[in-house]
N, C-alpha and C positions, 0 to 999 in steps of 0.2 A: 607244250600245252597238253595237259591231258584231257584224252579223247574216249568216251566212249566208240568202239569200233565192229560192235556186237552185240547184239542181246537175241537170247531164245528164252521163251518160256515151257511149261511143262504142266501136265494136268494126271493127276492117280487116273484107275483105268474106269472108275465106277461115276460114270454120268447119272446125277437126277435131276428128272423134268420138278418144276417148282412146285406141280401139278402133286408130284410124289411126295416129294419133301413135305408138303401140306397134309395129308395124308395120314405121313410119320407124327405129325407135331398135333395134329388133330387128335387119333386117338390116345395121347398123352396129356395135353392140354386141356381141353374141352370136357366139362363135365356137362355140357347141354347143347342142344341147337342151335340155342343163341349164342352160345358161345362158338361155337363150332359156324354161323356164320359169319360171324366178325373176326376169326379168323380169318378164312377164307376169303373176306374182302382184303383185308391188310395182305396175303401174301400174293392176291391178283393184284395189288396195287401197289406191288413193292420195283416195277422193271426188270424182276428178275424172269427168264427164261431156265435155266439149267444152270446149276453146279454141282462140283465134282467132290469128292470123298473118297479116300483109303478106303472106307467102309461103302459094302454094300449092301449093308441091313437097312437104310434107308427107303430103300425099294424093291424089299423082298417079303415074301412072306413070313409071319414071326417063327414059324418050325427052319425055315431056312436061316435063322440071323446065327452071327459067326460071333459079332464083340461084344453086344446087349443083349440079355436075357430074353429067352425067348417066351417071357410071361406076359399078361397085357399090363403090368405096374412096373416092368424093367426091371425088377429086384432079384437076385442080387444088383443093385446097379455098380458099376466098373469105378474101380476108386484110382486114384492117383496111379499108383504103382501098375495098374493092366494098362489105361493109357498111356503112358511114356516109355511100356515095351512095347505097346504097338506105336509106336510114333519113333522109336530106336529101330524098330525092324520095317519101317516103311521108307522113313526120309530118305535115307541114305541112295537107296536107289533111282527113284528121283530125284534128288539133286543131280547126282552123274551123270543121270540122261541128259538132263537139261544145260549141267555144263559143255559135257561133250557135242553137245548141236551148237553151242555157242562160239567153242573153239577151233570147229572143224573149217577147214582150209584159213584160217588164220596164224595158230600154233600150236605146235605139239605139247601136250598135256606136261613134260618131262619142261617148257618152258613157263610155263607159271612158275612166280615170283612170289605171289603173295597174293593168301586164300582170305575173302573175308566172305564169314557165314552169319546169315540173321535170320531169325525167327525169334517169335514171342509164344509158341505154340509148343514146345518141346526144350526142356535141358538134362543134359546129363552131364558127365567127366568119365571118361576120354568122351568129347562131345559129336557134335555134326564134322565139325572140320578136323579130327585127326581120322574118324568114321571115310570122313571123304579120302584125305590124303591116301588111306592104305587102299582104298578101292581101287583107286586113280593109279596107285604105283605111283605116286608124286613125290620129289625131293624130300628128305628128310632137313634138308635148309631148308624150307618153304617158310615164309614167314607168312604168319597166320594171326587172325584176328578175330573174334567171336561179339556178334552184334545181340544180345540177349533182351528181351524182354521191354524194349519198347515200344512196340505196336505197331499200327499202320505207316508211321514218316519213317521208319527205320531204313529202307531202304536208300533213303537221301541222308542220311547218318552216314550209312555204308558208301556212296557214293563220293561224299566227304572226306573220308579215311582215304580211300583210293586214287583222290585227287593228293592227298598231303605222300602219298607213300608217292607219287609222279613226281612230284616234285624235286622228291629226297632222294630219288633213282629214276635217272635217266633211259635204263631198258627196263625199267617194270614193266611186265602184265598182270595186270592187276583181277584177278575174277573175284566179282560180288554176286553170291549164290542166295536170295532170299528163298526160305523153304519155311510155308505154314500148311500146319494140318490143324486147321480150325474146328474142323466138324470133330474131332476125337476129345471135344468138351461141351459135348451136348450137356443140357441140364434139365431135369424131368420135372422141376417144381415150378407150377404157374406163375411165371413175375413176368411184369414185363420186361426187366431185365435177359430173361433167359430167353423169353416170343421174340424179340429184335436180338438178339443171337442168331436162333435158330433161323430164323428169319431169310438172314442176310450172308452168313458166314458161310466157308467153303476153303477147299485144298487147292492149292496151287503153286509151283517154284517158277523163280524167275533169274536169270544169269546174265551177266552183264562184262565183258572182257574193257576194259579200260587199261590205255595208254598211249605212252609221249607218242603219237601220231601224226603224221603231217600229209601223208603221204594218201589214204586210205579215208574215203568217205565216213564221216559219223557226227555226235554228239559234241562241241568242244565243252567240257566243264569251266567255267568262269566267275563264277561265284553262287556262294551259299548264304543264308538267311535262315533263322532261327528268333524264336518267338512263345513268350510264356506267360498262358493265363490263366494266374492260379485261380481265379474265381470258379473252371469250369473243372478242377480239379474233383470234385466230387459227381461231377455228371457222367465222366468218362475213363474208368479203373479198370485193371485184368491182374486178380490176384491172384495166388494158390489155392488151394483146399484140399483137402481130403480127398475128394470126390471130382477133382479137378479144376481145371486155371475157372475163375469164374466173371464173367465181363458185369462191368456195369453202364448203362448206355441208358442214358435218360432224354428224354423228349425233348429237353433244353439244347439238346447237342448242335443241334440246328440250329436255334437262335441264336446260341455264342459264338457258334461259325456268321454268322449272318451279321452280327454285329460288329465283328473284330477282320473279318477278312480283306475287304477291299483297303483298310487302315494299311493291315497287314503288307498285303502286296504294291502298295504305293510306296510303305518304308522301304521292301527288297526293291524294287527297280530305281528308287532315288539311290540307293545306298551302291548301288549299280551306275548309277548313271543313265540312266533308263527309263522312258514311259511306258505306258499301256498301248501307246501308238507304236513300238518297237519289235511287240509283240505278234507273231504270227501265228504260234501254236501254245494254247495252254493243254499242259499233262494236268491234270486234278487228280486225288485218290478217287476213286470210284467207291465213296462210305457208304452210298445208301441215297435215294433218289433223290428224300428230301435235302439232302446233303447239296447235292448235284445243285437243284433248282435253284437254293439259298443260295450258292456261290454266284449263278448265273444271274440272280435281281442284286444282288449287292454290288457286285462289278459293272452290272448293264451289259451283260454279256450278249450278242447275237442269236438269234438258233443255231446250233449247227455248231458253236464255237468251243464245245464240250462236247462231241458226238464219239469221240474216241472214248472217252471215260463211260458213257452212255452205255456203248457200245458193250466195255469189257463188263459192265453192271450187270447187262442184261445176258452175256453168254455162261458170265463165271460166278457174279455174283463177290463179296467181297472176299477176297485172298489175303485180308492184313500188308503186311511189308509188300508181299507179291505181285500185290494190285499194280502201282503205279507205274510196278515193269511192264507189265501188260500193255497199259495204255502208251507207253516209250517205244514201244517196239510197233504197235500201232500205226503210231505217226508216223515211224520211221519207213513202214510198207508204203506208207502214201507217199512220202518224199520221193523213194526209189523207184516208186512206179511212173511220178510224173515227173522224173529227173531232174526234180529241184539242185537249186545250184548253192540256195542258201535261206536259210530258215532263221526264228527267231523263239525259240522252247525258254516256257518259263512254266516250270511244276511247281505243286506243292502238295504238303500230308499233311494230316494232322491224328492225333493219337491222345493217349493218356496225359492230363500233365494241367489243363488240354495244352497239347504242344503242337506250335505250326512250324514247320520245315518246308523252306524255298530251294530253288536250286534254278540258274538259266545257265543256257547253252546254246549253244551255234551249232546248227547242222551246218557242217563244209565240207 
């Protein structure tokens, strides 16, 4: 049975208060007052406290800034090819840190089996994952897998892959490394597309050591669930450009969560064998508040029964793929602090597509 048996996450070194971040988007956004206070309500009224960024032009003064122009219109503004070298010359390090916290007294780096890397926020060739193997000094067998460009449920993608590679090998360790740098696709033109961007988005890696474990406290993987509604296909897009990846995130996003979700997770727990009564701990993405709330009236959720996703919303802000490690590893400090014996985890994401992604497990 494969077992999640670890997970650490990881944050760049450049903390902003939302307080900042507002600030940033303010004098960029806001051609008036009133604009500039309707701002300012929407990012006090988003739960976010702080998140983090490669960049530390977000809360510096404009003669200090390093990756955007230090004019007040941003122009030159950074087009494709400057972000994806700063997004070549940043991840890499971060990921490592974050693997290496996740592996240490478990196994030696020289014992991974099979690397899987996901982001939606950065691609090249040679990518993340050969970038990692040479850091790591990692097998030249290492069998390796590249999670691209799906969005926020990737990391239950990823999670998936890692469960079938257990299966198909008995000593796999399996490391699932999500690394997004959200913030290095800011966008300067007023839509509301790009204000719920800026809004909400943020850097952060998350690592996951999975395998056949019987022995060692953790996660068991036991089934996945998957789910597609193309209706909401144009509310919720992350394309290329020129000028970088560019999100489309429409105010419906909520509602077709709202509408579709509790549907949703009544199919994964039948399809399970499983109620909502089975249930002791739900992971959620942490998409954004409104996000949050809609899950919690649709399901009849409790207080408190989302407080981990809450939680990672308001410390980090959304991390894409990276979020829902946050909120997994979360849980998991509350298990091990109150010596739980045995749990009942049922996550879920959702992304582009709009696409919902399940996943339960057994803490044992």
């Amino acid at each position: 049975m494969s077992k999640i048996t670890s997970i650490a996450t990881g944050n760049p070194a450049y903390g902003h208060t939302q307080d900042e971040l507002y600030a940033f988007a303010d004098a960029v956004y806001s051609r008036d007052s009133i604009e500039s206070r309707k701002l300012k309500f929407v990012y006090r009224q988003s739960g976010i406290d702080k998140r983090y960024s490669v960049l530390a032009d977000f809360s510096v003064p404009a003669e200090e800034r390093s990756f955007f122009s230090k004019s007040a219109d941003l122009e030159p503004f950074p087009d494709l090819e400057k972000r994806m070298r700063c997004y070549n010359d940043t991840s890499v390090d971060l990921s490592v840190k974050t693997i290496k916290d996740c592996i240490n007294g478990k196994i030696a780096a020289a014992d991974i089996t099979h690397l899987i890397t996901v982001s939606c926020t950065g691609m090249s060739a040679p990518g993340l994952d050969l970038q990692i193997m040479e850091a790591m000094n990692l097998s030249a067998e290492l069998q390796r897998t590249s999670v691209n460009f799906m969005g926020c449920y990737a990391a239950i993608h990823g999670l998936k892959m890692a469960h079938a590679f257990c299966k198909a090998y008995p000593d796999a360790n399996v490391v699932v490394v999500c690394t997004e740098l959200c913030t290095l696709h800011f966008q300067k033109e007023s839509t509301h597309n790009n204000i719920m961007s800026s809004l909400l988005f943020s850097d952060g890696c998350g690592a996951m050591l999975v395998q056949n474990d019987t022995q060692n406290k953790g996660f068991s993987l036991h089934h996945f669930f998957s789910q597609v509604s193309f209706k909401g296909k144009a509310d919720m897009s992350w394309e290329l450009s020129s000028k970088g990846f560019l999100m489309t995130l429409t105010g419906y996003v909520p509602e077709l969560i709202k509408e579709d979700f509790d549907v949703l997770v009544t199919k994964a727990l039948q399809s399970a064998g499983k109620t909502k009564k089975d249930i002791s701990h739900w992971c959620m993405h942490p998409g954004g508040k409104k996000i949050l709330q809609v899950i919690e009236e649709s399901m009849q959720l409790q207080p408190g029964e989302l407080k981990h996703s809450y939680e990672v919303l308001k410390n980090y802000g959304n991390m894409s793929s990276a979020s829902i490690v946050f909120v997994l590893q979360n849980i998991m400090k509350e298990l091990e602090e109150h010596n739980t014996t045995t749990a009942e985890v049922f996550g879920a994401a959702f992304g582009p597509g709009l696409t919902m992604e399940t996943f339960l497990a057994t803490y044992d």
